[in-house]
C-alpha positions in Angstrom: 116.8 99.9 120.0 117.4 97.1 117.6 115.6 95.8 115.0 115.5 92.5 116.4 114.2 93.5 119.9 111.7 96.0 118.4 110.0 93.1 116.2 109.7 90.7 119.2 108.3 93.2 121.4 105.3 93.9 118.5 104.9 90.4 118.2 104.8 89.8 122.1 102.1 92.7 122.5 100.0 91.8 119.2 100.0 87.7 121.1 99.3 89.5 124.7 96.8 91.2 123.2 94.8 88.3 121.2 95.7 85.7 124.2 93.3 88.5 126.4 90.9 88.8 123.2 91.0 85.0 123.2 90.3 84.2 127.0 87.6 87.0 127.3 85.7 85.7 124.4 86.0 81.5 125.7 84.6 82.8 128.9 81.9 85.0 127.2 81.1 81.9 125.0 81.3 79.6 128.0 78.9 81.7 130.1 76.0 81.9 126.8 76.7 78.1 126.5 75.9 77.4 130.7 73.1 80.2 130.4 74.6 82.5 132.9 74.6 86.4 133.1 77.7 87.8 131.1 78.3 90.3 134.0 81.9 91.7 133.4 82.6 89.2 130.7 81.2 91.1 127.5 83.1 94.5 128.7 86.2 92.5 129.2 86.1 91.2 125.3 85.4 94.4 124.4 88.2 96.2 126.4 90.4 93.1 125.0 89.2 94.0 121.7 90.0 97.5 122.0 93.3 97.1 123.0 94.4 94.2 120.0 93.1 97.2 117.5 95.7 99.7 119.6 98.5 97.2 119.2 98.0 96.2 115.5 97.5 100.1 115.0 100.7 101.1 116.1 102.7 98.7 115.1 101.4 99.1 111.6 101.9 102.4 111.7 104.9 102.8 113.2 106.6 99.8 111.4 109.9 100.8 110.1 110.9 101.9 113.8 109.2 102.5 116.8 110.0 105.9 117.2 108.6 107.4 113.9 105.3 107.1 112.8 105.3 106.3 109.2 101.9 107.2 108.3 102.3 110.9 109.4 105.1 111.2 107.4 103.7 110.5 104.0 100.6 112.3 104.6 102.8 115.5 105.7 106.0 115.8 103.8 109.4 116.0 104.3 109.5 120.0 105.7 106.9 119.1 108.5 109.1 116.0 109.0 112.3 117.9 110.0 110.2 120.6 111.6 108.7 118.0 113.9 111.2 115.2 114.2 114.1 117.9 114.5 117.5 118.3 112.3 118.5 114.8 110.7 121.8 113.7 110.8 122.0 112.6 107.0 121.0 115.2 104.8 118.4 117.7 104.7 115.3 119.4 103.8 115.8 121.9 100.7 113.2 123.4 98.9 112.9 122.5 94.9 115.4 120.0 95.1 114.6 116.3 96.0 116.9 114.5 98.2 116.3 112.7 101.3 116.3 112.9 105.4 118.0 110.0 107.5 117.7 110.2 111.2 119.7 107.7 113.8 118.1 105.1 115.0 120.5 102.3 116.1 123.8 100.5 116.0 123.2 96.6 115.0 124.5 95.1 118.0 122.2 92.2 117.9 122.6 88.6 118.6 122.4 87.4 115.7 124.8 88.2 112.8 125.1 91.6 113.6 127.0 94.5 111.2 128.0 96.9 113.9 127.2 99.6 111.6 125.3 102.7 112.7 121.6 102.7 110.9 119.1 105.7 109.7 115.7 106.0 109.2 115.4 107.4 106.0 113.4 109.8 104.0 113.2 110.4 100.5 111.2 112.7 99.4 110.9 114.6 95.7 111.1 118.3 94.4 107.6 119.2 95.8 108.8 117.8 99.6 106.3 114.5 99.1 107.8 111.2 100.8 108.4 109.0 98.1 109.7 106.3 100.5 110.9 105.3 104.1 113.2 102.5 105.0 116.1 101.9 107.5 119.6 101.6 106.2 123.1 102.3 106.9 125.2 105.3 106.0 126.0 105.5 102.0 129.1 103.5 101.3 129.1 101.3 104.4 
């Protein structure tokens, strides 16, 4: 999936999501103000609530691309990376030697200015098998 299409699909769930936060809490407000029972109102805020946090914690943990979750990477190295995520197509785990892991994730097709080059989700990591850093990029040279 692009780049493009992946961003506007986070930012159309993160606005769902406080649109619903915003419309429980008016009618929660509105129903204190006219000195009504809440009824359903307060568990529909919270539910609305619960869901933004789900949203915002995905996206912020999955942020480089939707299919890898960023946070579990760093906190579990580049071995339990490859063991999990399966053989990359760029590169390798070796033990010792630092290098880095790049998996496919999409050809830039997009609508705007695209490159029409392949890109990888890559993972450098050091001689102990710690993530240093993850980013998306294209193959080296181009």
């Amino acid at each position: 999936m692009n780049a493009w299409y992946m961003t506007l699909i986070y930012l159309a769930a993160t606005f769902l999501a406080l649109g619903l936060c915003a419309a429980a809490a008016v009618l929660c407000g509105s129903a204190i103000i006219k000195k009504k029972r809440l009824g359903m109102r307060f568990p529909a805020l919270l539910v609305s609530m619960a869901l933004l946090a789900a949203v915002l914690l995905f996206t912020k943990s999955h942020g480089t691309y939707i299919r890898f979750n960023d946070w579990w990477i760093f906190m579990n190295g580049a071995q339990k990376t490859a063991e999990r995520y399966g053989a990359p197509e760029i590169g390798g785990f070796t033990d010792g030697k630092s290098g880095s892991l790049g998996y496919y994730i999409y050809t830039d097709d997009g609508p705007i200015m695209p490159d029409h080059l392949e890109h990888y989700y890559y993972v450098e990591y050091d001689e102990q098998g710690n993530v240093k850093e993850i980013y998306d990029g294209t193959k080296p040279g181009g």
